[in-house]
LUMTI-797258 format. One line per 8 residues: number of its first residue (from 1); their letters; for each residue x, y, z of N, C-alpha, C. Coordinates in steps of 0.1 Angstrom, whole numbers, plus 2048, in hexadecimal, padded with zeros to 3 digits. Layout:
NUM = A = X,Y,Z,X,Y,Z,X,Y,Z; ...
This chain:
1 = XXXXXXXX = 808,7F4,800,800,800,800,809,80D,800; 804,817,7FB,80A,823,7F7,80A,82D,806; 80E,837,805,80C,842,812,7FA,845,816; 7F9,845,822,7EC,846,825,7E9,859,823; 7DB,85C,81F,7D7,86A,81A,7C7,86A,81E; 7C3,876,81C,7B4,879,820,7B2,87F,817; 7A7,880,813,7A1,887,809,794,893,80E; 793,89F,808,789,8A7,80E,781,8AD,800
9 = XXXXXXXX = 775,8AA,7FF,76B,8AB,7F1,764,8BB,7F9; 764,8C4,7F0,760,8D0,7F4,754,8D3,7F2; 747,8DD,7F0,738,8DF,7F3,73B,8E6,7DF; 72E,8E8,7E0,729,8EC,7CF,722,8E3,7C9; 716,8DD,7D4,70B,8D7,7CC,710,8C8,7C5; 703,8C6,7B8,704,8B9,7B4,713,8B6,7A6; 71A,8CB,7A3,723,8CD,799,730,8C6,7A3; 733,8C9,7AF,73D,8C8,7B4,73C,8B5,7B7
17 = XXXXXXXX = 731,8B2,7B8,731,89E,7B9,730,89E,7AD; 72F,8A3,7A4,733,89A,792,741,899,794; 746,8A6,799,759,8A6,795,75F,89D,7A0; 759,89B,7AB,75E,892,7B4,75E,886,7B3; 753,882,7AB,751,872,7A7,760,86E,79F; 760,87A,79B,76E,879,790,77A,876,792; 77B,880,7A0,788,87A,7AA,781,86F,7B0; 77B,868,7B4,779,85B,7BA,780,84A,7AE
25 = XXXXXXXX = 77A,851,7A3,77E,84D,799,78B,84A,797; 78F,858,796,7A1,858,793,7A8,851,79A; 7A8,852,7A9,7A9,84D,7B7,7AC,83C,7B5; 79F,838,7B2,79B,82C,7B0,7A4,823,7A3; 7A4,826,79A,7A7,826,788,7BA,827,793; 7BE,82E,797,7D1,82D,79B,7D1,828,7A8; 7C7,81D,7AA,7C9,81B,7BA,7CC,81D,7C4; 7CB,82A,7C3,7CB,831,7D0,7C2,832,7DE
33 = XXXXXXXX = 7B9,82E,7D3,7A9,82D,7E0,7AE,829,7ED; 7B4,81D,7E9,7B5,816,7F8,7BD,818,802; 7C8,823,800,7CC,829,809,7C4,83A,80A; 7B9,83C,808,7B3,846,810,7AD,846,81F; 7B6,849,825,7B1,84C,832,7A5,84D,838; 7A0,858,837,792,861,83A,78F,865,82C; 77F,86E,82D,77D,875,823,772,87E,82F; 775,88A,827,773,898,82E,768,89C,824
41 = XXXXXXXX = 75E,8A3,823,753,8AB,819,74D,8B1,81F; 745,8BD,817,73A,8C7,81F,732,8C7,813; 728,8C9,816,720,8CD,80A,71B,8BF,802; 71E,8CC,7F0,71B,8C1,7E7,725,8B5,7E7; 72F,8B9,7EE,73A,8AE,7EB,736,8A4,7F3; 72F,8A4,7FB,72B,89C,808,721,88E,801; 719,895,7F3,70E,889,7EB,716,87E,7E5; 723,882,7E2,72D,876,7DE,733,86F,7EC
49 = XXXXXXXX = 73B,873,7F4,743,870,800,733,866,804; 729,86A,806,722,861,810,71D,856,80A; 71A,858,7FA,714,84F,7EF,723,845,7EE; 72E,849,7EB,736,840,7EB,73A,837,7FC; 736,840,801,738,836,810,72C,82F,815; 721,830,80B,714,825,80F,717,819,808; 720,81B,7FD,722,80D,7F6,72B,808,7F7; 737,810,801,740,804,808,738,7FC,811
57 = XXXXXXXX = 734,804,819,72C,7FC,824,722,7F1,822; 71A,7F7,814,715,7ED,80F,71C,7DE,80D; 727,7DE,802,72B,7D5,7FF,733,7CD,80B; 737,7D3,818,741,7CE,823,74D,7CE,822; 752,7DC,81A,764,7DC,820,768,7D5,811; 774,7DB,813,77E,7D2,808,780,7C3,80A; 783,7BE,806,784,7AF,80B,794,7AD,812; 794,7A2,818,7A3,7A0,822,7AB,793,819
65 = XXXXXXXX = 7B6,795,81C,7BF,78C,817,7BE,78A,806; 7BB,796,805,7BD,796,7F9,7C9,7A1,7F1; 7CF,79F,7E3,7D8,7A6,7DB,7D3,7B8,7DC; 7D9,7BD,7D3,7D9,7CB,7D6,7D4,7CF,7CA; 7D5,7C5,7BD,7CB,7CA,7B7,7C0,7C8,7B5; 7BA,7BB,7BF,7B0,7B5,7C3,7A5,7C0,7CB; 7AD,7C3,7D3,7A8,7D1,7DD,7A7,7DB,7D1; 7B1,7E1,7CA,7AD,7E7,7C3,79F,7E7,7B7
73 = XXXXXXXX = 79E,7E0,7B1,78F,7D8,7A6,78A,7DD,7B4; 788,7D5,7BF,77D,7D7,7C3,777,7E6,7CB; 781,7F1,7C8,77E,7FF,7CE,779,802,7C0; 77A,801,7B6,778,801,7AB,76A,801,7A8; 769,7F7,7AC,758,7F3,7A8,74E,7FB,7B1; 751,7FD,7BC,74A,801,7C7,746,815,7BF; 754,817,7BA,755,823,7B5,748,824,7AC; 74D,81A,7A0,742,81A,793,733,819,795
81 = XXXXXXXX = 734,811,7A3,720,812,7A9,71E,81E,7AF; 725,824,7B2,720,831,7B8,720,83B,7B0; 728,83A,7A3,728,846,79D,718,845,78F; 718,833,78D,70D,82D,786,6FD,835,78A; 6FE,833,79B,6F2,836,79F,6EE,845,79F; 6FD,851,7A3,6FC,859,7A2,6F4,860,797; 6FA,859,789,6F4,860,77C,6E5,85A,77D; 6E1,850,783,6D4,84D,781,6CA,857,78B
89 = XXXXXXXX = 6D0,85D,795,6CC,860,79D,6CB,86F,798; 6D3,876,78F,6DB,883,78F,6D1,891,78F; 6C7,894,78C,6B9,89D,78C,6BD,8A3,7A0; 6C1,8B3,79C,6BE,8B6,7AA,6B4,8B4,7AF; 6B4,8AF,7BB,6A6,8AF,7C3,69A,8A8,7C3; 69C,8A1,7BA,68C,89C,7B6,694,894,7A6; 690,883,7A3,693,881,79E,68D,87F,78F; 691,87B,780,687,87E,776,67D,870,775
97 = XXXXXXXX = 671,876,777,666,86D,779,662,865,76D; 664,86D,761,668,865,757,66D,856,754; 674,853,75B,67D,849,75B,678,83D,76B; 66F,832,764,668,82A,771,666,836,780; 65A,83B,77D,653,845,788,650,83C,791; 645,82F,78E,643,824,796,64B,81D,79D; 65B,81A,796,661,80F,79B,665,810,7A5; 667,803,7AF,66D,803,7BD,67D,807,7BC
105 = XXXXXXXX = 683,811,7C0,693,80E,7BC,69D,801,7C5; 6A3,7FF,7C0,6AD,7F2,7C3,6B9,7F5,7C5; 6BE,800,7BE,6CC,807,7C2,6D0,80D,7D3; 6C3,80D,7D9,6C7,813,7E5,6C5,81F,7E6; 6C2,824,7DC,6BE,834,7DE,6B5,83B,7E2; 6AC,836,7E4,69E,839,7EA,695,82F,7F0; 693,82E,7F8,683,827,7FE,676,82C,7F8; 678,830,7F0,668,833,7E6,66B,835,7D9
113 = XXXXXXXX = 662,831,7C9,662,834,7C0,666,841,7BB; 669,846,7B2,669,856,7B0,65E,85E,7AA; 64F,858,7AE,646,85F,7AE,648,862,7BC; 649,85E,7C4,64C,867,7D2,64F,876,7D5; 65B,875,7C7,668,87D,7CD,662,88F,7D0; 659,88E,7C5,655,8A1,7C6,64C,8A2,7D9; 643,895,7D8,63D,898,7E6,646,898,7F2; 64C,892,7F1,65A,88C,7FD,661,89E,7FA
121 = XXXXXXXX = 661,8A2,7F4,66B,8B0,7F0,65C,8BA,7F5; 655,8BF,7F5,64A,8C5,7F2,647,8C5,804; 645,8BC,80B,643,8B7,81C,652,8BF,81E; 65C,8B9,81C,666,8BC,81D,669,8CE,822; 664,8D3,818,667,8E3,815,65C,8E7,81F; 64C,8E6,81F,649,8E9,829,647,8E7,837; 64E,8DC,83A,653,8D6,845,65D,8E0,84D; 667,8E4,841,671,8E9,843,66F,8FC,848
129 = XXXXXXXX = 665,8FD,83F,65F,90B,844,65A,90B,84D; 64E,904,853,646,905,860,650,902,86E; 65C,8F9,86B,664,8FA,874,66B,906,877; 66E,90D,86C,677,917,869,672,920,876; 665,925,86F,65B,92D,874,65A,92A,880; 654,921,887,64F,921,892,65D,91F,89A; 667,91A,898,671,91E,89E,674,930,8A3; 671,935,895,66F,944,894,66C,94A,8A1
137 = XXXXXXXX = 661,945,8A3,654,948,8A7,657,94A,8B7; 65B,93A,8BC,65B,936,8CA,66A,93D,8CD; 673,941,8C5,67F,93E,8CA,681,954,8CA; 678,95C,8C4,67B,964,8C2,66B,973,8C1; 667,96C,8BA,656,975,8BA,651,977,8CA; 652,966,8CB,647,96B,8DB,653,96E,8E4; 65A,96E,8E7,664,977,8F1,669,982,8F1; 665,987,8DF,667,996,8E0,657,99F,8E5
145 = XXXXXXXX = 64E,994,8E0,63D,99B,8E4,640,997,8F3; 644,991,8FA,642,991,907,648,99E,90D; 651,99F,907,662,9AA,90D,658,9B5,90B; 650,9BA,8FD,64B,9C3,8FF,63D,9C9,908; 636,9BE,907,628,9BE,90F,62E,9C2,91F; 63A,9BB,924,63D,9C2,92C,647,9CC,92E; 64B,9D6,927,64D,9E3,927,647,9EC,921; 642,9EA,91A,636,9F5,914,627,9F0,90F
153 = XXXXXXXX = 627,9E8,917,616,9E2,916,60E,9EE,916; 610,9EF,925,604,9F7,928,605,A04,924; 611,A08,91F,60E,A15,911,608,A12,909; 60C,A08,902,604,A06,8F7,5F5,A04,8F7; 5F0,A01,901,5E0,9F9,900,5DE,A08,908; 5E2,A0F,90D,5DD,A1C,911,5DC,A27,905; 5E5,A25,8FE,5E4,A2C,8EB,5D8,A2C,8E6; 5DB,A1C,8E8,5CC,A15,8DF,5C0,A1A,8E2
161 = XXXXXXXX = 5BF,A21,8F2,5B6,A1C,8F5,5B0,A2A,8F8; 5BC,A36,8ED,5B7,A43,8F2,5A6,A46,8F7; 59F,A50,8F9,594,A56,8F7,594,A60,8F3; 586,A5D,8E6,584,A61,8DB,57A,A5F,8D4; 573,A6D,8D0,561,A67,8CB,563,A6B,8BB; 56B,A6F,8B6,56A,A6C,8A7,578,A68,8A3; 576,A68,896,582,A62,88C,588,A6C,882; 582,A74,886,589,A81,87E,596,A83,878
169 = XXXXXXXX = 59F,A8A,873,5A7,A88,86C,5B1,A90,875; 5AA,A99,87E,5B8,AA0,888,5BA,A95,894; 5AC,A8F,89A,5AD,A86,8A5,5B7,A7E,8A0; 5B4,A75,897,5BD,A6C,88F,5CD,A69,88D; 5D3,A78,88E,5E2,A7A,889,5E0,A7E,89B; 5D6,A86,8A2,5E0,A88,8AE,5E2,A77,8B8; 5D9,A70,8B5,5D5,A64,8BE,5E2,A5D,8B5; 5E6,A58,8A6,5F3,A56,8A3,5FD,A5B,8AB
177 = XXXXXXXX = 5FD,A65,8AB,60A,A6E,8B2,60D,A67,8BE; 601,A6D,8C7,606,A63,8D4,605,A57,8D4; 600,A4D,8CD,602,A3E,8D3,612,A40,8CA; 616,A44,8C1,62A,A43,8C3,62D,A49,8C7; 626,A52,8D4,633,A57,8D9,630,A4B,8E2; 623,A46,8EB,620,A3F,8F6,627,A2D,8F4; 621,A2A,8E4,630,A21,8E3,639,A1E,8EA; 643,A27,8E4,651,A29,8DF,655,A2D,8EC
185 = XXXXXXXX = 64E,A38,8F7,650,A3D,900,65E,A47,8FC; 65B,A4D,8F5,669,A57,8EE,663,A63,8F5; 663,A6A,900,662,A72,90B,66C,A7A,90F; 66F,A86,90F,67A,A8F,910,674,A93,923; 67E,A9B,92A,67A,A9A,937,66E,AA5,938; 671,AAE,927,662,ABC,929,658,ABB,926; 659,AAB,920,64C,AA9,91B,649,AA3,90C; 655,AAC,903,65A,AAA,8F4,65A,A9D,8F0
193 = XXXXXXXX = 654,A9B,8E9,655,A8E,8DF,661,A8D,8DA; 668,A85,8D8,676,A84,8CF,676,A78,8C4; 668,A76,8BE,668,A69,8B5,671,A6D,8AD; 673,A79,8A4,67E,A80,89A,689,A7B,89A; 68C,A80,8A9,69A,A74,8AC,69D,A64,8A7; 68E,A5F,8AC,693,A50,8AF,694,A4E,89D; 68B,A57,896,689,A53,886,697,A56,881; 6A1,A5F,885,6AD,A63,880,6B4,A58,882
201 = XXXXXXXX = 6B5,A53,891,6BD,A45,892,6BA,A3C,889; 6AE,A3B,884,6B3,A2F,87A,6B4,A2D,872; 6B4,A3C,86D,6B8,A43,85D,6C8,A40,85F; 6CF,A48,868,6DD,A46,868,6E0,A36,86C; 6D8,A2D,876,6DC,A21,874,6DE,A1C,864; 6D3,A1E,85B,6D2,A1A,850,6DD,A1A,848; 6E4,A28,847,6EB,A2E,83D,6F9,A29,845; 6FC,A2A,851,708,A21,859,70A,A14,850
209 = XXXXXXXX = 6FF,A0B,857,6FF,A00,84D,705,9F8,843; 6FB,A08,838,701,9FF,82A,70E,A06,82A; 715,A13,82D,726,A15,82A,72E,A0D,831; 727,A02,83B,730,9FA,843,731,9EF,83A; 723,9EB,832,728,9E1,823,72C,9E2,81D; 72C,9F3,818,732,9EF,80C,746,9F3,810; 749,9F1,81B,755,9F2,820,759,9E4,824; 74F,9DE,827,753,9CF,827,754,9C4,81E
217 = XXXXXXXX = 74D,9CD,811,74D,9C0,808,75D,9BE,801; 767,9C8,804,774,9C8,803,77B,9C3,80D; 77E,9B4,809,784,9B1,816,792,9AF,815; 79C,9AA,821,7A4,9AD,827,7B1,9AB,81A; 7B3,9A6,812,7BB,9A1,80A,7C1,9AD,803; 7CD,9AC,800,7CE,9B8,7F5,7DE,9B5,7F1; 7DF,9B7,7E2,7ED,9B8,7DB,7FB,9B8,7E0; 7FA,9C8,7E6,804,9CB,7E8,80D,9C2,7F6
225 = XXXXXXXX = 815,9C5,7FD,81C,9BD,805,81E,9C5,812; 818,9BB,81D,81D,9C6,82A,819,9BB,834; 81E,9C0,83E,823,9B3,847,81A,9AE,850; 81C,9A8,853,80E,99E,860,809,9A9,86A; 80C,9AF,86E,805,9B7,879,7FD,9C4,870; 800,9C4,864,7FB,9D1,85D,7E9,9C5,858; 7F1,9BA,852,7E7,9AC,84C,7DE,9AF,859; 7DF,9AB,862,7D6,9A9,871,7C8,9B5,871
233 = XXXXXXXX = 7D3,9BE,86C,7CB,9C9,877,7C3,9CB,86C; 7C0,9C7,85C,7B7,9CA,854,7AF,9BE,855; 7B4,9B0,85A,7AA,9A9,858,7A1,9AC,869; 7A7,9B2,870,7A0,9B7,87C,794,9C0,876; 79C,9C7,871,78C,9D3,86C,788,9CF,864; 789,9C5,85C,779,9C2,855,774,9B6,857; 77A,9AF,861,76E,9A9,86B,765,9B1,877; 76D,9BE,87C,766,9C2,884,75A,9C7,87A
241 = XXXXXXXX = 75F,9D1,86C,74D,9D7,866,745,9CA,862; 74B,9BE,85E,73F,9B6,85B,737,9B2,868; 73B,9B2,872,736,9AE,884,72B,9BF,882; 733,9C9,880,72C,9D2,87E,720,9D4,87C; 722,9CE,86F,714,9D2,863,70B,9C8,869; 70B,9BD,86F,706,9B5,870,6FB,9BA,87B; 705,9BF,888,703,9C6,896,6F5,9D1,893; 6F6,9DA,885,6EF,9E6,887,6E5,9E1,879
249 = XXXXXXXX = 6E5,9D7,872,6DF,9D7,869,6CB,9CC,871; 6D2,9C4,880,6CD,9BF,888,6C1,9CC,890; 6CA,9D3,894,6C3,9E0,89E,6BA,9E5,892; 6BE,9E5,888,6B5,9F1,87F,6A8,9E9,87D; 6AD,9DD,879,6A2,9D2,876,697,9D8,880; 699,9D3,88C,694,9D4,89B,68B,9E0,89D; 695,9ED,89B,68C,9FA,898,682,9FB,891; 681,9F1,884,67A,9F1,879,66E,9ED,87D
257 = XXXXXXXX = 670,9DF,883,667,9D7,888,65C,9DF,895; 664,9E5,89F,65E,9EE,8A8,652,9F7,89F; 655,A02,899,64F,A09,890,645,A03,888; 647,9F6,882,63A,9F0,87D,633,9EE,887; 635,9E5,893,62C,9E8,89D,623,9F3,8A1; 628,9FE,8A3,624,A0A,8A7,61A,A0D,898; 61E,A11,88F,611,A12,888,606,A0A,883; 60B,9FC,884,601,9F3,881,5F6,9F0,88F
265 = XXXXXXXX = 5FC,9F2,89A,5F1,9F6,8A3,5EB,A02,8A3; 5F2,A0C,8A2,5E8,A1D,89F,5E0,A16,895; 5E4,A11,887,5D7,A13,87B,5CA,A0C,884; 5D0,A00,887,5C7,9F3,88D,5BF,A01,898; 5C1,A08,8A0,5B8,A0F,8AC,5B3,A19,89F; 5B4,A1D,896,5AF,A29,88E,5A4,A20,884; 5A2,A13,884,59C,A0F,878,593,A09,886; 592,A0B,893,589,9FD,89A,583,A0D,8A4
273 = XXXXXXXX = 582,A18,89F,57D,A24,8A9,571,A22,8A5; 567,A1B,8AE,55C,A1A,8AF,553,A1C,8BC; 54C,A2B,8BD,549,A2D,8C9,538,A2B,8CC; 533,A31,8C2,524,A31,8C0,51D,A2D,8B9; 51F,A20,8B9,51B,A13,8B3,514,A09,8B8; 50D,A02,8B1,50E,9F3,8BB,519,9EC,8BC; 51F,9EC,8B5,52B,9E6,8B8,535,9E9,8BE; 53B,9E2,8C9,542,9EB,8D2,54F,9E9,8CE
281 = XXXXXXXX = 554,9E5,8CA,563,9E5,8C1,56C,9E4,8C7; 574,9F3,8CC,581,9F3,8D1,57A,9F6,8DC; 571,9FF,8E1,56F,9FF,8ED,56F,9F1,8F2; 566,9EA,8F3,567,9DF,8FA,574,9D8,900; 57B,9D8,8EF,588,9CF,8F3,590,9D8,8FB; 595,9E7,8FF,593,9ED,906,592,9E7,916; 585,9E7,918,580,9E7,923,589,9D7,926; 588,9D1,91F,58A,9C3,921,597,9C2,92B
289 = XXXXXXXX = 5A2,9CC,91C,5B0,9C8,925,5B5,9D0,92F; 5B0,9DF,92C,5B7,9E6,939,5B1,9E8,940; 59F,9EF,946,59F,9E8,951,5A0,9D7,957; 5A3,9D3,955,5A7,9C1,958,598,9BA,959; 58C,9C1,957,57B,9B5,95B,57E,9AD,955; 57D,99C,95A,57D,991,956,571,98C,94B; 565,990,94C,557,98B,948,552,997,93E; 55A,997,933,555,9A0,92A,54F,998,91C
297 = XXXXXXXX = 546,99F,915,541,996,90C,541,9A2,901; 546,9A0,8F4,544,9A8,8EA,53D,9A7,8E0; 530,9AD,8DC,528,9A8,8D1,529,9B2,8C6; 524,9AB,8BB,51C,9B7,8B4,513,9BD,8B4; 50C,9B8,8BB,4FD,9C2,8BD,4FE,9B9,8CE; 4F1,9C8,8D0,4F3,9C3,8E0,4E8,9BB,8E2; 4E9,9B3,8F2,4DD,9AD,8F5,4CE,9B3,8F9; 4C8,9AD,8F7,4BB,9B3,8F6,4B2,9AC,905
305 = XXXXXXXX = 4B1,9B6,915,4AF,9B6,91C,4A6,9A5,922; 4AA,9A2,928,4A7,994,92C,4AA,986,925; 4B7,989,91E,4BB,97E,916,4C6,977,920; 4C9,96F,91E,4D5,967,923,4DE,96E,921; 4E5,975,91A,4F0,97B,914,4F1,98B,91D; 4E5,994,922,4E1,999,926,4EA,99A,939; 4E9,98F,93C,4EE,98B,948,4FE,98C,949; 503,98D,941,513,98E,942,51B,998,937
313 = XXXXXXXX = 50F,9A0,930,516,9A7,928,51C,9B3,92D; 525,9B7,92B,52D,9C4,937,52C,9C3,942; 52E,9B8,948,52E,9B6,958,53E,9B9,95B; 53F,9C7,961,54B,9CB,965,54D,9CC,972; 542,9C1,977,545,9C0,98A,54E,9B7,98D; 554,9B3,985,55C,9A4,992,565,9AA,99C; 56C,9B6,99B,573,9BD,9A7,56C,9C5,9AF; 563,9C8,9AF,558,9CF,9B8,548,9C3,9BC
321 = XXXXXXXX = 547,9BA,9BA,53C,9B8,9BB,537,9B6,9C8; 53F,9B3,9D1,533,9B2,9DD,531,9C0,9E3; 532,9C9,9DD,52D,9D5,9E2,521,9D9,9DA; 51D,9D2,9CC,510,9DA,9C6,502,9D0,9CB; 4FB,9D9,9C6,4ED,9D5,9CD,4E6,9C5,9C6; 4DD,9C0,9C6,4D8,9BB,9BA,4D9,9BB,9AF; 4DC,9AF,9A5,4DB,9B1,999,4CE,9B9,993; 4C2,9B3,994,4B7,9B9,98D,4B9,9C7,98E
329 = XXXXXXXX = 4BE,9CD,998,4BA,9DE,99C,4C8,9E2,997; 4D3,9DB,995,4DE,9E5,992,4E7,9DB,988; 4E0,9D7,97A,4E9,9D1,96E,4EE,9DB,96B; 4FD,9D4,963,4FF,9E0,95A,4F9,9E2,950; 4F8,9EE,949,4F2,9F3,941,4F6,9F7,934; 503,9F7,932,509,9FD,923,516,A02,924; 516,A08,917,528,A09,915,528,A1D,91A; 535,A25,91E,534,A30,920,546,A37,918
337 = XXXXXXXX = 53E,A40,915,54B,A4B,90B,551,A54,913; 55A,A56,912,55F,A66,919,562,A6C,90C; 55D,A76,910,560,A81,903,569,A8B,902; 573,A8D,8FA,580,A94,8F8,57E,AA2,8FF; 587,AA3,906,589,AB3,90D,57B,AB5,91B; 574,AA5,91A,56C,AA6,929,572,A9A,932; 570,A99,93F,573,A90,947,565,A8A,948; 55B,A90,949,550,A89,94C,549,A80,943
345 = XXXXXXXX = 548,A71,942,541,A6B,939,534,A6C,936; 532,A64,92A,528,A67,923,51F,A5A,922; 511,A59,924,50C,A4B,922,507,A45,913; 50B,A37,913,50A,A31,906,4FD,A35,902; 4FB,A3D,8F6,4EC,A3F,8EF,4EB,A35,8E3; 4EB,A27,8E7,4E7,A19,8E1,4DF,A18,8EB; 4D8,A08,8EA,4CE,A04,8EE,4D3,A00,8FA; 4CC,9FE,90A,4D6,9F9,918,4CC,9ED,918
353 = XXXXXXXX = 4CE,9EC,925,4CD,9DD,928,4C4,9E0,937; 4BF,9E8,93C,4BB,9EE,945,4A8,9EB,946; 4A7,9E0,94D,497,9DD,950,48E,9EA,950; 480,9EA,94E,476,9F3,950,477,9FC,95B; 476,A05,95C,47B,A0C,966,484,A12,974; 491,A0D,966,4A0,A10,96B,4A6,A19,95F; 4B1,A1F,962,4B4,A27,958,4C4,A25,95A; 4CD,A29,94D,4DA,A21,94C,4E4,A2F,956
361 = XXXXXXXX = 4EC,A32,960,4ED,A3A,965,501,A3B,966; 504,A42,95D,512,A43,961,518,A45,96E; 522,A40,96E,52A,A43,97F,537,A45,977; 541,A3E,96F,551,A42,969,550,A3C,95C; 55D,A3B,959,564,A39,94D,558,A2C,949; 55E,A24,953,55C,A14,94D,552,A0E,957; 54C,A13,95C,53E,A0E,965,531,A14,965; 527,A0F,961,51C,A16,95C,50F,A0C,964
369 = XXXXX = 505,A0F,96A,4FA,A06,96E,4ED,A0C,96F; 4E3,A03,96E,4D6,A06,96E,4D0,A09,97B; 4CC,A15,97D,4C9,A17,98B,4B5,A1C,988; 4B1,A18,996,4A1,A1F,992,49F,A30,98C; 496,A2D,986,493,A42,97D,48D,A48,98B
């Protein structure tokens, strides 16, 4: 036997296993094979390295006590069935169905016909997505909505949740205005909004960025001649901009992401201002989450006095109840407004829920009941 060697088959798909079948070939064809050590691959090089190591294993080893060109023929052949099957196999990804779609293969190359091959590929891809994703999802979505719900929740659902009896086009941009500043909480100590600011940071993040790429797409190599500590310190700095770009092109992302937030909840509170309606819309949901009542019910139309539905519809007693009187004499009665530039609310002028001679009687924001006329 000749000097022992390893061989390493490099990545580039099914072009880089045509050329390597070729060295396996060569290898084989000058007897060399049998003194390869290891074999090293990534990639595409890896569909040859593992295809030729299923059919050693298949066949069981070189044989023992045998000549050397005995051993050799028989690296040989092992070679010729793998590189046989390869061509039969050769169609990236999915093999040509043309050619026995039905038939069971016998080469070893599959556990199913090649009518399979597009569904086995097809599961595959979105297998591969819904993993992707929900990996996404669990590993990153819900712990940034958690991180935020608790630091600026209750700005945000307090934005939402301005008061406000029309939809007008000044209410609109001022109620915008503040749910990003109440957001973002971008508060100066006088009072001043500074969103301007935070929008400049990610203008200049942006533009940082890309001159950090396009400073890094030149990397460290270069012609001329100069010594290791000069070499170092350039491949130092254009590893640190590519760490860079990476560092601020993450944050910008982030900011980006924040800001979609912020106005896709403003539009969502500007498209759901529903006050004097039957339908109680955002009020309700409102009521639901920030004062905290457990037993809210949201309809489209209201119930209609002595219905089953009737009995639990805006029941915003569970933290007060053993102090109110009787149900019959003191249900609640309806939804209530506060109206811009008053403190004092206003009573729902929809239909209540208030038996024959009770009348719907405000007391605050979010508590309203039927008391005797």
């Amino acid at each position: 036997p000749g000097p022992r060697f390893s061989v390493s088959f490099s990545g580039g798909g099914l072009r880089a296993a045509s050329f390597q079948s070729g060295v396996l070939w060569r290898l084989a064809a000058s007897g060399r094979l049998k003194d390869v050590e290891y074999l090293v691959a990534v990639s595409g090089g890896s569909y040859i390295a593992s295809a030729f190591a299923s059919h050693v294993v298949e066949a069981g080893g070189p044989p023992a006590g045998q000549g050397a060109a005995h051993i050799n023929s028989w690296y040989l052949g092992v070679v010729a069935r793998t590189i046989s099957r390869m061509q039969r196999n050769m169609p990236y990804l999915a093999r040509d169905l043309c050619k026995g779609p039905c038939v069971w293969p016998t080469d070893g190359s599959s556990c199913f016909p090649r009518l399979c091959d597009i569904p086995i590929l097809a599961t595959t891809i979105v297998l591969n997505f819904l993993v992707s994703w929900g990996l996404y999802v669990i590993l990153l979505v819900i712990p940034i909505v958690e991180v935020l719900n608790f630091v600026v929740g209750a700005g945000m659902r307090g934005a939402f949740c301005l008061s406000s009896s029309t939809a007008d086009e000044t209410t609109a941009s001022d109620s915008m205005w503040e749910a990003l500043v109440s957001f973002l909480q971008l508060r100066q100590s006088d009072g001043e909004g500074r969103l301007e600011t935070s929008l400049s940071a990610i203008a200049v993040g942006v533009v940082v960025a890309f001159v950090l790429w396009l400073l890094s797409r030149k990397g460290p190599g270069s012609k001329s001649k100069r010594n290791m500590s000069q070499t170092s310190a350039r491949v130092y700095c254009w590893l640190g901009l590519k760490s860079s770009v990476f560092v601020l092109v993450r944050m910008v992302q982030l900011s980006f992401v924040l800001w979609l937030l912020v106005i896709t909840s403003t539009i969502s509170e500007l498209a759901e201002r529903q006050y004097f309606t039957g339908d109680l819309g955002r009020v309700c949901a409102c009521r639901a989450y920030v004062t905290g009542y457990a037993a809210v019910v949201c309809k489209d139309d209201w119930a209609t006095p002595g219905s089953p539905l009737a009995d639990v519809l805006l029941n915003y007693t569970n933290c007060n109840r053993a102090s109110l009187k009787p149900a019959e004499a003191w249900e609640q009665c309806g939804g209530l407004i506060s109206r811009p530039g008053s403190d004092s609310p206003v009573p729902w002028d929809g239909p209540t829920l208030c038996p024959e001679g009770f009348s719907c009687k405000v007391h605050n924001l979010y508590y309203s009941q039927c008391e005797p006329d």
